[in-house]
C-alpha positions in Angstrom: 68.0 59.2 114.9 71.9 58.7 115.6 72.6 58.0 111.7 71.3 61.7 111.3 73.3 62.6 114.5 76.7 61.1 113.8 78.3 64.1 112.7 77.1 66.2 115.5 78.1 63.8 117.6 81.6 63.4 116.2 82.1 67.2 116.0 81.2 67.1 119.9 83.9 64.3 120.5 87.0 65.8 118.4 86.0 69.1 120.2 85.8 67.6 123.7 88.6 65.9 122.9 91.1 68.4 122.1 90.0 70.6 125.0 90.7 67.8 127.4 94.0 66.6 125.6 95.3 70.4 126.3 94.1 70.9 130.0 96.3 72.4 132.1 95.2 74.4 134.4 92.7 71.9 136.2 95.3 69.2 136.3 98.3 71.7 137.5 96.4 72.1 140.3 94.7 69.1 141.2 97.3 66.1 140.5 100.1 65.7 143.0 101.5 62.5 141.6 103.7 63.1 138.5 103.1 60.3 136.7 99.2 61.2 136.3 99.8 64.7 134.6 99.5 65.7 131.2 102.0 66.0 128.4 101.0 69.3 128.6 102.3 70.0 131.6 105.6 68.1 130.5 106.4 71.6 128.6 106.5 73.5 131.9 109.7 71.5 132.9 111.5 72.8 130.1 111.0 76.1 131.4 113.1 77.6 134.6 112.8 80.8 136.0 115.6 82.6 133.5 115.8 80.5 130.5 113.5 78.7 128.4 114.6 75.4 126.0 113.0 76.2 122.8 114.0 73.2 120.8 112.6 70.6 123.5 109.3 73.1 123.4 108.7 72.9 120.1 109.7 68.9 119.9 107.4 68.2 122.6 104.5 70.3 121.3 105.4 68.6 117.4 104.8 65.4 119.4 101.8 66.2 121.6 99.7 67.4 118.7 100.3 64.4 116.5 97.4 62.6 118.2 95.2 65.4 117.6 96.0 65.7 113.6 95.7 61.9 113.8 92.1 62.2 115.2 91.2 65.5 112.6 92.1 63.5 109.1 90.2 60.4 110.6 87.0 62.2 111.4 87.7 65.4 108.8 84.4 64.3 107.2 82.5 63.7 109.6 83.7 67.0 111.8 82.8 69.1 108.6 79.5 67.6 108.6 78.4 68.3 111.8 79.8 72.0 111.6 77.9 72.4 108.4 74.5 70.6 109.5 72.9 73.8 111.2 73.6 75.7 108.5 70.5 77.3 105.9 70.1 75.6 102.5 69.3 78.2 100.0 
């Protein structure tokens, strides 16, 4: 049974994956301590009221999705598989 469910269950993992590698919201509110946050929340202090930094945005997004395309060409396969394996054979 898991050989046949390997690809669903990697599609499940990259997908729960990403949406836990870009909380925000959950985290904003919850975590007190600094050091415990997420690199998404690292963008927000390149923000102030007025002005935004745009280069150190778009460095630190380049560099917080690097793990994510990392994690997609390993499992590309796989992930495809699993979307595909509900799918009618005609």
């Amino acid at each position: 049974m898991i050989p046949l469910a390997r690809p669903a269950l990697i599609t499940l993992g990259i997908i729960q994956s990403i949406g836990s590698w870009n909380a925000f919201l959950l985290p904003l509110i919850y975590l007190q301590k600094q050091s415990l946050r997420p690199l998404t929340l690292g963008l927000l202090y390149f923000q102030t009221r007025y002005e935004s930094d745009y280069t150190l945005i778009a460095a630190g997004i380049s560099i917080i999705i690097v793990p994510m395309i990392i994690i997609f060409i390993l499992f590309q396969r796989q992930f495809v598989q699993g979307l595909t394996s509900g799918a009618l054979k005609g």
